[in-house]
C-alpha positions in Angstrom: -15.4 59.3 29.3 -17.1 57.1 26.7 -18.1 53.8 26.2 -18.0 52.2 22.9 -20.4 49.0 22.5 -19.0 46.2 23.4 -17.4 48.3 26.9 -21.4 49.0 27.1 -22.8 45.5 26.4 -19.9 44.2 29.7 -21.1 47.4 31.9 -24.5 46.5 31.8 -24.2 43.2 32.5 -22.0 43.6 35.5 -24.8 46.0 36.9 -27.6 43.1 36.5 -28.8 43.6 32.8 -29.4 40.5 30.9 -28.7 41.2 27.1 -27.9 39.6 23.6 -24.9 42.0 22.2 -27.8 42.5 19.3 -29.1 44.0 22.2 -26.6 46.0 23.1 -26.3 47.3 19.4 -29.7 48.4 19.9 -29.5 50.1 22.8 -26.1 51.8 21.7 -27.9 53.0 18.5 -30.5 54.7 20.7 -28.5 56.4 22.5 -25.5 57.3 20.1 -27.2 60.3 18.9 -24.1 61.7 16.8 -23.3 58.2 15.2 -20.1 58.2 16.4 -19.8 54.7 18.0 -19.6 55.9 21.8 -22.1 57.5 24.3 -21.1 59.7 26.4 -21.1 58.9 30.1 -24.1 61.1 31.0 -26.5 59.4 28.1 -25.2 56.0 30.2 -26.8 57.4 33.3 -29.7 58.5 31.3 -30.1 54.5 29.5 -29.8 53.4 32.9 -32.4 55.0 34.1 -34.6 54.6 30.8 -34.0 51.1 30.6 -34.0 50.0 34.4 -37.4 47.5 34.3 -37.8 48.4 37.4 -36.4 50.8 39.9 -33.1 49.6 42.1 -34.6 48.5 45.5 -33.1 50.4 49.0 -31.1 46.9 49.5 -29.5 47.1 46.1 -28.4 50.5 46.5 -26.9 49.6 49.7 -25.3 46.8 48.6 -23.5 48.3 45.7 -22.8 51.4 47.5 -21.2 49.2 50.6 -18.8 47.4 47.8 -18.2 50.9 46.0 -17.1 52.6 49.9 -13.9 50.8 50.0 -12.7 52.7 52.9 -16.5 52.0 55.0 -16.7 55.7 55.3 -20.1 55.6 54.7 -19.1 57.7 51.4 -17.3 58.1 47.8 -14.9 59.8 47.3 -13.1 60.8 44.1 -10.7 57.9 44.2 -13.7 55.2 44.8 -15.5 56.7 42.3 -12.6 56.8 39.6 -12.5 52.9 41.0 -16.0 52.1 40.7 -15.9 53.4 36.6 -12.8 51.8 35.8 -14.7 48.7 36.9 -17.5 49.6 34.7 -14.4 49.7 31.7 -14.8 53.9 31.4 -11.7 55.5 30.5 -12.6 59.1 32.2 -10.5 61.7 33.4 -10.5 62.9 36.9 -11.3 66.1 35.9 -14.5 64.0 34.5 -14.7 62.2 37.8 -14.7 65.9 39.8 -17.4 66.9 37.3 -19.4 63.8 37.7 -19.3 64.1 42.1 -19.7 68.1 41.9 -23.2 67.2 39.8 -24.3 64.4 42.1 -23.2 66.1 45.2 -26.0 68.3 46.7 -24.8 69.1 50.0 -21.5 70.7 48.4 -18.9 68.2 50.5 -17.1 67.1 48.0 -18.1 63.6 48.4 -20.9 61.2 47.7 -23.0 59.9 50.8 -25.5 57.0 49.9 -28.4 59.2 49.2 -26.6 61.5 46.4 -25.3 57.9 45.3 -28.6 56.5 44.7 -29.7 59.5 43.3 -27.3 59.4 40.8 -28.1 56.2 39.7 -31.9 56.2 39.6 -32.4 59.4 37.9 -29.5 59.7 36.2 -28.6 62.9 37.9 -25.7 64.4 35.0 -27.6 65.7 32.9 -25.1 67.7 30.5 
């Protein structure tokens, strides 16, 4: 899964970023650290986090994790997850997907409850 910039620019906007595409451009240059016009969706977690003026607050997480938890399990699964980044406009496999919710997933379930969720997100948990 990559995102090239203007997939990046859209992706942070829908999570709350306000940006000029110039800044965008910036922000892909900084984080496109083999020049090849994409990042990579683990330096994505990592911007977030970098570039997050301030951490999300409990009721954010909740909130996005609510709309993400299509089935009000009360967790992701693979399938909401594979929604959730097709949202975001990343083209990732599901074998990317598996990757991404074996990383995040601590308690070894196979699925995402709201804490290994928000972990994710703040500290940009895939670290590869």
């Amino acid at each position: 899964g990559r995102l090239d910039v203007k997939e990046l620019s859209t992706t942070l906007r829908s999570l709350g970023f306000h940006m000029t595409e110039k800044d965008a451009e910036q922000i892909m240059h900084e984080a496109d650290k083999d020049g090849s016009g994409y990042i990579e969706f683990n330096e994505f977690l990592q911007l977030i986090a970098t570039h997050m003026k301030e951490p999300y607050t409990k009721e954010e997480l909740m909130e996005a994790f609510s709309i993400f938890d299509e089935d009000k399990s009360g967790s992701l699964n693979a399938n909401e997850l594979k929604n959730v980044l097709m949202q975001t406009g990343d083209k990732m496999k599901a074998s990317e997907i598996d990757e991404i919710i074996q990383e995040a997933d601590v308690n070894g379930d196979g699925i995402l409850d709201i804490n290994e969720f928000s972990n994710m997100l703040i500290f940009g948990q895939r670290n590869l």
